[in-house]
C-alpha positions in Angstrom: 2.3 -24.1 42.8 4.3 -27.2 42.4 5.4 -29.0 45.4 8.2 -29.1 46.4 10.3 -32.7 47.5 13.4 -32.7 49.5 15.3 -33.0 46.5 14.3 -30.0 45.1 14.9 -27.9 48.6 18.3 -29.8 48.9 19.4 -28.7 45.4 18.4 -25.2 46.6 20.3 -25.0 49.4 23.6 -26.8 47.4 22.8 -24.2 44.9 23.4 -21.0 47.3 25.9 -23.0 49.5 28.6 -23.4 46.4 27.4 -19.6 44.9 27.5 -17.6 48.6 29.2 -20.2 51.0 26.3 -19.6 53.3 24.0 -22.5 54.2 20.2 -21.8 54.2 17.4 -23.4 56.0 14.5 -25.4 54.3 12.3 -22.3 54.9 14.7 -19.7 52.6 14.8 -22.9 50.1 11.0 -23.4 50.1 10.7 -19.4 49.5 13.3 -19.3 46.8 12.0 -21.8 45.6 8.5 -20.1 44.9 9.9 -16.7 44.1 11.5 -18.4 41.0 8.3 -20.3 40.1 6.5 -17.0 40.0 9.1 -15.0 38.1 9.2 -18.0 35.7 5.6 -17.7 35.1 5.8 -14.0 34.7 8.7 -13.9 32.3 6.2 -16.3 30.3 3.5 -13.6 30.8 5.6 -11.2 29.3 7.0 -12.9 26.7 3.6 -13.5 25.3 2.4 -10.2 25.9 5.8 -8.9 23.8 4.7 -11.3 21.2 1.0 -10.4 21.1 2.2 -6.4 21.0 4.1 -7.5 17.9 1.9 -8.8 16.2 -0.7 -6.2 16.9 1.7 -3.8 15.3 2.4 -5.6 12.4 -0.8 -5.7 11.8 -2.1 -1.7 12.5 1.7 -0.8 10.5 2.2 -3.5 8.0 5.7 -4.7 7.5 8.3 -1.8 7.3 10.4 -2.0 3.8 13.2 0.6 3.5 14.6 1.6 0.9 17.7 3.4 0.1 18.8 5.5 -2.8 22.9 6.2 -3.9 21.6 10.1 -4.5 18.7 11.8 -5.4 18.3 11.2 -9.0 17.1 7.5 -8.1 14.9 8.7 -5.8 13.2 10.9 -7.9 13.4 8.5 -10.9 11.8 6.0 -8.2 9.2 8.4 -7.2 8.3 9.3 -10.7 8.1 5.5 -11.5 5.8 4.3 -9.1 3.2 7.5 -9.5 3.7 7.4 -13.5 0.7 5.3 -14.2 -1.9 6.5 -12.0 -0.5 10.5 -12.8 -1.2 9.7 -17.1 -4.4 8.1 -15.9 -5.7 10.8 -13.9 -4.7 13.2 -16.4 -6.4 11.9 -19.3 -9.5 11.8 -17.0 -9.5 15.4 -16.3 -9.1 16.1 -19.9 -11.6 13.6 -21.0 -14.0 14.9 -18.2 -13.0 18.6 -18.8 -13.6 18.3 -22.4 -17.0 16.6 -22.4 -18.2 19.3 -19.4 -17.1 22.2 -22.2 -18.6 20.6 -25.6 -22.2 21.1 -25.0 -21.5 24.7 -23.5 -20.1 25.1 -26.7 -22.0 23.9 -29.1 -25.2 25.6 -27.4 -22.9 28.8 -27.4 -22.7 28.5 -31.3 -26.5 27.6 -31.8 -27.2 31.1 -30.3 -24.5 32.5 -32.5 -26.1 31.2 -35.6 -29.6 31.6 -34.7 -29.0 35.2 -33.6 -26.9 36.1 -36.9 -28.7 34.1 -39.4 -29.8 36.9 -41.8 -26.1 37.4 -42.3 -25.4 34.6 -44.8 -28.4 35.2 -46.2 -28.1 37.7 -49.8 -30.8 39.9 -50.7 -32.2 38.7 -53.6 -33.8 41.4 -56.5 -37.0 42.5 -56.3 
């Protein structure tokens, strides 16, 4: 800890003589003295920690942005708004996936057809 010179003690003692009208001896001043020292270093301590903690959380959470809506027709034309683009993408996906999964299941579904009913088209020609 920092020493302490007789200045400091006799500021100390001024200090609690004008707050409590009660005069202290150099030993009380010496021991005020380091109990503010050490609750100076620990209100430091913890505002570093607080900051750290912060900062930890801003990271893990991200910033927090509210937003607030007049009613619920802007919150649903918000909602709408910001899923529009990736909804019309995923759709046409699924269709474009869907459809290309069913085309050769169909078109091997009419090959069968055909082969199996060929003689159909076919006329009987005269003997």
């Amino acid at each position: 800890m920092n020493t302490q010179t007789d200045k400091d003690l006799l500021r100390i003692k001024g200090h609690f003589l004008e707050k409590y009208g009660e005069d202290i001896d150099p030993w009380e001043a010496r021991m005020h003295h380091e109990a503010k020292e050490n609750f100076n270093s620990l209100v430091t301590e913890m505002e570093n920690a607080k900051y750290e903690i912060q900062k930890a959380r801003m990271a893990i959470k991200g910033p927090n942005k509210s937003i607030r809506f007049n009613d619920w027709k802007e919150a649903l034309a918000y909602g709408l708004g910001r899923g529009f683009f990736a909804g019309v993408t995923l759709f046409f996906l699924l269709f474009f996936s869907l459809h290309y999964i069913e085309n050769p299941k169909l078109y091997k579904k009419l090959i069968t057809f055909i082969q199996t009913t060929s003689n159909i088209f076919k006329t009987e020609k005269s003997e």
